[in-house]
C-alpha positions as CSV (number, residue, x, y, z in Angstrom):
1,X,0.0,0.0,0.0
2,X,1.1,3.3,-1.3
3,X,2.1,5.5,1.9
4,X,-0.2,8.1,2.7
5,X,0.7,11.6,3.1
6,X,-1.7,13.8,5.1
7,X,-1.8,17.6,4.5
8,X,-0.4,19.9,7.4
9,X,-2.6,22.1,8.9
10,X,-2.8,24.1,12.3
11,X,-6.7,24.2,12.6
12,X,-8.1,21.4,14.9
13,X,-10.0,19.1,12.9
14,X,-13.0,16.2,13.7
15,X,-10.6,13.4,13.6
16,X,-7.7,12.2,15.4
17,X,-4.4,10.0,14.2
18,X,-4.6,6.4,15.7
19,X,-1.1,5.3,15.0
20,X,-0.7,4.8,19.1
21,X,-3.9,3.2,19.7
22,X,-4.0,-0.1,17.0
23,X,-2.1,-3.1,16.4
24,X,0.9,-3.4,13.6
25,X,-1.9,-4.7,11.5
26,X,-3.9,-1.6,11.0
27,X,-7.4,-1.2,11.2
28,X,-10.3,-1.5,8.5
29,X,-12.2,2.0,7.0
30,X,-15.5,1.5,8.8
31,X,-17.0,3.3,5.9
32,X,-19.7,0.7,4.6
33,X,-18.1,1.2,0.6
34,X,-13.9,1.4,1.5
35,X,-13.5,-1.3,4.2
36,X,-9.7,-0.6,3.3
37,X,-6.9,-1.6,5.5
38,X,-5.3,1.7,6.8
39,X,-1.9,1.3,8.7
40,X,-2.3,5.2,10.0
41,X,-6.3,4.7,10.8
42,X,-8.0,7.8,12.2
43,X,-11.0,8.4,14.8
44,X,-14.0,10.7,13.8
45,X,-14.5,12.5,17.2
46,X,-17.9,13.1,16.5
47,X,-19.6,9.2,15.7
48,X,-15.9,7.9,17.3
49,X,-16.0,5.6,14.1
50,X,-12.6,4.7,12.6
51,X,-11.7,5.8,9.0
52,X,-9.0,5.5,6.5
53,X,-7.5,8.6,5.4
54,X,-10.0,9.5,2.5
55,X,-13.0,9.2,4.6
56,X,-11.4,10.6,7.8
57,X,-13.5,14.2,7.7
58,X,-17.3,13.9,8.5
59,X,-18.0,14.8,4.9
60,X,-16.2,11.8,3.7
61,X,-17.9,9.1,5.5
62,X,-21.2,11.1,5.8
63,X,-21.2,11.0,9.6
64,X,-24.4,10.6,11.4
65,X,-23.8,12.7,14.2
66,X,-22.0,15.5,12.1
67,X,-21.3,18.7,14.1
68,X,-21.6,17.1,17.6
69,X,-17.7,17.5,17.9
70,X,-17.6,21.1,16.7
71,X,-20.6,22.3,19.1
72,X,-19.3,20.8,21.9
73,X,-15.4,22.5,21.1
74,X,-17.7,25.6,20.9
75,X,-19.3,25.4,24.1
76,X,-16.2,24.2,26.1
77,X,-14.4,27.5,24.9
78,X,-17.3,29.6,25.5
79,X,-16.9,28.2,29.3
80,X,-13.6,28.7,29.4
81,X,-13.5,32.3,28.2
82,X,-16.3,33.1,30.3
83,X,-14.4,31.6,33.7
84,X,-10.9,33.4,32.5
85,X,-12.9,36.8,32.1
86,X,-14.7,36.6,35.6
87,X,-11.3,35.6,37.3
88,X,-8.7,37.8,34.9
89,X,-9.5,40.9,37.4
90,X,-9.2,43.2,34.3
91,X,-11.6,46.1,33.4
92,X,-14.0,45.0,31.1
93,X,-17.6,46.7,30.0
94,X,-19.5,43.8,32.0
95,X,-17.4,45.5,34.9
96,X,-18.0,49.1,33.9
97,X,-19.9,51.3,36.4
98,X,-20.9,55.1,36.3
99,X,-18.9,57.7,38.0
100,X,-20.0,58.6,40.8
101,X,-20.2,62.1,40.6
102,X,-23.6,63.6,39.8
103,X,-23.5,65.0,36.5
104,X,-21.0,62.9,35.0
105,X,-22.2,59.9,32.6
106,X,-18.2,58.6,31.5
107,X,-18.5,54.5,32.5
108,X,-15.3,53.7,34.2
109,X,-13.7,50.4,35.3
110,X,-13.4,49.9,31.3
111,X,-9.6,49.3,29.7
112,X,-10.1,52.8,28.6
113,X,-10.7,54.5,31.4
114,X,-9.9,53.5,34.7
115,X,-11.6,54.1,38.0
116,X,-9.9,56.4,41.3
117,X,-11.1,55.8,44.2
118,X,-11.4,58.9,46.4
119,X,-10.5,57.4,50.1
120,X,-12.5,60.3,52.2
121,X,-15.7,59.8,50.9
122,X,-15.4,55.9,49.6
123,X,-16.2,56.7,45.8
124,X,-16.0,55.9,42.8
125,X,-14.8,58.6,40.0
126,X,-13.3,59.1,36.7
127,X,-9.7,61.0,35.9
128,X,-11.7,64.5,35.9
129,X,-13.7,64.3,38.7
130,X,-11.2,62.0,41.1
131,X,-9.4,65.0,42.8
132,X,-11.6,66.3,46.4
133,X,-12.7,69.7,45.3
134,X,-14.0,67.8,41.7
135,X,-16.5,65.7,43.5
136,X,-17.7,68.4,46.5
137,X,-16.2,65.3,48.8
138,X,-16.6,67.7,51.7
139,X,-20.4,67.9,51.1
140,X,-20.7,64.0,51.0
141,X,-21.1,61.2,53.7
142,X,-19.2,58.8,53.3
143,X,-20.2,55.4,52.4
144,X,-19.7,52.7,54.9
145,X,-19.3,55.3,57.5
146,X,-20.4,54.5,61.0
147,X,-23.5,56.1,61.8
148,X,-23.3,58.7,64.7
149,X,-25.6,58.3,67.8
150,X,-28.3,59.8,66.5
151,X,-27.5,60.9,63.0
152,X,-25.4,63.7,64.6
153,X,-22.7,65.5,62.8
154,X,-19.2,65.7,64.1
155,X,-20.0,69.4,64.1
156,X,-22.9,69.4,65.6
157,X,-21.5,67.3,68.1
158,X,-18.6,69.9,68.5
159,X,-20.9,72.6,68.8
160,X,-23.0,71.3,71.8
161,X,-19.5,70.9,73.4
162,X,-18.6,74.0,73.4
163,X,-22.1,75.3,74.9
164,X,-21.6,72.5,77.8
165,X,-18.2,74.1,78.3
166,X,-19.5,78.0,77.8
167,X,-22.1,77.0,80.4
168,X,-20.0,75.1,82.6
169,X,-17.2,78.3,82.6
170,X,-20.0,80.5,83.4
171,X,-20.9,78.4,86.5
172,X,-17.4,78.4,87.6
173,X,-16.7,81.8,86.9
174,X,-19.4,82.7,89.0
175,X,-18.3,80.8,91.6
176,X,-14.4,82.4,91.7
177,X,-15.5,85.3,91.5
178,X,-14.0,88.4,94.5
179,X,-16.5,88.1,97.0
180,X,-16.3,89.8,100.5
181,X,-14.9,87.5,102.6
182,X,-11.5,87.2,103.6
183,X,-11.1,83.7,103.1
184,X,-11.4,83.9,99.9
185,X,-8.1,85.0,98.2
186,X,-6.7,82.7,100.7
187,X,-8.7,79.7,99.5
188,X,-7.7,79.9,96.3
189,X,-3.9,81.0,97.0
190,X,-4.3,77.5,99.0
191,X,-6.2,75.4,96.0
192,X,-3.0,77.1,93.7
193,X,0.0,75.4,96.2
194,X,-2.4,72.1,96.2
195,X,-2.0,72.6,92.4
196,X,1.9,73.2,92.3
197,X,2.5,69.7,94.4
198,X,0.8,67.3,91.7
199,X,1.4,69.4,88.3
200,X,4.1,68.1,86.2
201,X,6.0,69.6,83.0
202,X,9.3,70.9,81.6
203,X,11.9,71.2,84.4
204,X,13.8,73.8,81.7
205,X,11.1,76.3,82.8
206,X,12.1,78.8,84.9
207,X,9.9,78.4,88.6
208,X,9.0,82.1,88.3
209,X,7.7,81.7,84.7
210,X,5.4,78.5,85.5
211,X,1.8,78.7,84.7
212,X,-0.1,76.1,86.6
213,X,-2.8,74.2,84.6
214,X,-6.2,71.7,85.1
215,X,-5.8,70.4,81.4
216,X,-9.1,67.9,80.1
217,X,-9.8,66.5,76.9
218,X,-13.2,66.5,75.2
219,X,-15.0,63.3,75.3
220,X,-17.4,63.8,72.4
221,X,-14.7,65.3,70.1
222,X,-11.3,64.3,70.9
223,X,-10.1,60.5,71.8
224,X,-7.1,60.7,74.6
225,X,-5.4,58.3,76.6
226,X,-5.4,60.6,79.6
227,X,-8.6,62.4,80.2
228,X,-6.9,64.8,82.5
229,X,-4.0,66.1,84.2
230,X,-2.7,68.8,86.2
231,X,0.7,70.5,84.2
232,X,3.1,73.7,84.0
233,X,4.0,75.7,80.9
234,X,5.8,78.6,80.3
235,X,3.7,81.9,80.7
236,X,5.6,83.3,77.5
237,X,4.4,80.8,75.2
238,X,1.5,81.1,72.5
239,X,-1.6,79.5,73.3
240,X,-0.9,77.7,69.8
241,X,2.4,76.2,71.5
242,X,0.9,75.4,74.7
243,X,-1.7,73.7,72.8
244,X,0.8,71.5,70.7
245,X,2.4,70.9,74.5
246,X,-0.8,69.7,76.4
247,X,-1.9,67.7,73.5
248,X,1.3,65.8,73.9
249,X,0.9,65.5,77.6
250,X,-2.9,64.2,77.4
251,X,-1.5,61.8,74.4
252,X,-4.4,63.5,72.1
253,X,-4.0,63.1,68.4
254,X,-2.6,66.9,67.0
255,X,-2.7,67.5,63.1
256,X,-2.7,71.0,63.8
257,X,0.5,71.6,61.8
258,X,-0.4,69.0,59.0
259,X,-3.3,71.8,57.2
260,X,-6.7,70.5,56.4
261,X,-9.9,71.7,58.0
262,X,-11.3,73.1,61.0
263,X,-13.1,70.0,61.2
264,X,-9.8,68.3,62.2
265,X,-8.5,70.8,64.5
266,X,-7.8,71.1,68.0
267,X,-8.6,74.5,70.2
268,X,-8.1,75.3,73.7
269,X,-11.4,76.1,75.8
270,X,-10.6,78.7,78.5
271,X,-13.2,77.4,81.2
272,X,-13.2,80.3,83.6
273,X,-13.2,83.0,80.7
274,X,-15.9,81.2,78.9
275,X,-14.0,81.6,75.0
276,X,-11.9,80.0,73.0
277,X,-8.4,81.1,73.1
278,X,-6.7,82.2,69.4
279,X,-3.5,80.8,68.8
280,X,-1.4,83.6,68.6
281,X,-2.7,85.0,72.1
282,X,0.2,84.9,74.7
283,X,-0.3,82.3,77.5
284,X,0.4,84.8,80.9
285,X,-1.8,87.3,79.3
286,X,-5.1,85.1,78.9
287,X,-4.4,82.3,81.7
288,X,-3.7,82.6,85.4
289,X,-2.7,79.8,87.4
290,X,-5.2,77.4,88.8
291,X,-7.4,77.9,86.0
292,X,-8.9,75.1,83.5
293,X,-8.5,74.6,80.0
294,X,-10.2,72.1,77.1
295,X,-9.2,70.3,74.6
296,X,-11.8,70.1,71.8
297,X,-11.6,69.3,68.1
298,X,-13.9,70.9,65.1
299,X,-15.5,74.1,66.8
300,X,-14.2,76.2,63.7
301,X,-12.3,79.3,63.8
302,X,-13.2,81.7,67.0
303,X,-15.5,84.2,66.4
304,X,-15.0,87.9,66.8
């Protein structure tokens, strides 16, 4: 028998080479008119009959079940792509979602435009709206957020502090107040010394420039690890540097220095004058010793 020669090609094809799977012998065309005796036989992978090389394809031995091995190539592939698409992790348009600003309709999460995610407010944007003051992120809550007690804002919340505290100096301002009794210049020159024995601070301040302190951190607005203390600063510092001091003392977080908003700033709560102290105010001129001062977070700027 003349040997056969079998055209190359790179397509998959219905059939398969048996040259691993018969005898020496051979095998017989199954095809009911060739019954030849092919050395090289092949398998259609549809009917899984065995041919001879001119009635290999389904065509040539009119295969009964023709096109069973082509749709079921189809819809293994199908299955495959579908699983290497869901697990690829790439942007795709079955991925895409809307930006999330308001009046923007760009799809993002797509290979040709990708997807920032803004990490105050939790959103999704595109390239022109990723960037804070794009998206109004200060005007948005943020999803995921922890509801407040309440639904209150941490403004609100920083407000009604500083009444408590306006109320509370007002009480105790009353209540130190000169009256006509000798005993009381003494009492307090005695609740001063009291003070002096437990306050602690920088030993590189002069005695005769210490300003005795009761220093308390805000519950509602500021998270300390001490609540409260008794300490000494210089009377020639700024209330801003005393600030920076007692925050360190109390072990309250201070991003004072870092920018951002008022929302994220600490201010000093002068209990007995019943106001908020500015910054640049020297500490002798606005404090005396024995008094109390707050620390409380997102009051805003102080008001003239």
């Amino acid at each position: 028998m003349p040997a056969t020669n079998i055209p190359a090609s790179s397509a998959p094809e219905s059939y398969t080479t048996m040259d691993k799977d018969v005898e020496a012998i051979g095998s017989h065309c199954q095809f009911s008119y060739c019954n030849q005796l092919d050395f090289l036989p092949f398998r259609c992978e549809s009917c899984r009959g065995i041919y001879c090389l001119d009635h290999r394809t389904e065509a040539g031995h009119q295969c009964s079940h023709a096109g069973t091995w082509a749709a079921a190539r189809r819809e293994k592939g199908g299955q495959s792509t579908s699983a290497s698409q869901a697990t690829s992790g790439k942007p795709t348009l079955l991925t895409a979602t809307q930006c999330s600003h308001v009046q923007c309709k760009t799809l993002i999460n797509t290979l040709t435009s990708t997807a920032v995610l803004c990490p105050t407010c939790n959103r999704q944007y595109c390239l022109k709206h990723r960037l804070r003051e794009d998206h109004s992120c200060d005007k948005l809550a943020p999803i995921g957020a922890r509801q407040s007690s309440g639904g209150i804002s941490q403004a609100e919340k920083a407000k009604t502090a500083l009444k408590r505290l306006q109320i509370w100096g007002q009480k105790k301002q009353a209540a130190v107040l000169p009256k006509p009794k000798p005993s009381t210049a003494a009492s307090r020159s005695l609740a001063v010394n009291q003070l002096k024995k437990t306050a602690k601070g920088d030993d590189k301040v002069p005695v005769e420039k210490r300003l005795y302190l009761h220093v308390e951190a805000e519950a509602n607005t500021t998270t300390s690890k001490l609540p409260k203390g008794e300490f000494w600063y210089n009377n020639a510092w700024s209330v801003g540097r005393m600030l920076d001091e007692a925050a360190r003392n109390l072990q309250v977080q201070n991003v004072n220095n870092r920018g951002g908003g008022e929302d994220q700033k600490l201010r000093i709560f002068h209990v007995e004058g019943g106001r908020l102290l500015d910054f640049g105010e020297t500490a002798g001129d606005v404090l005396a010793s024995g008094n109390t001062i707050v620390l409380l977070r997102g009051v805003g700027p102080i008001s003239q």
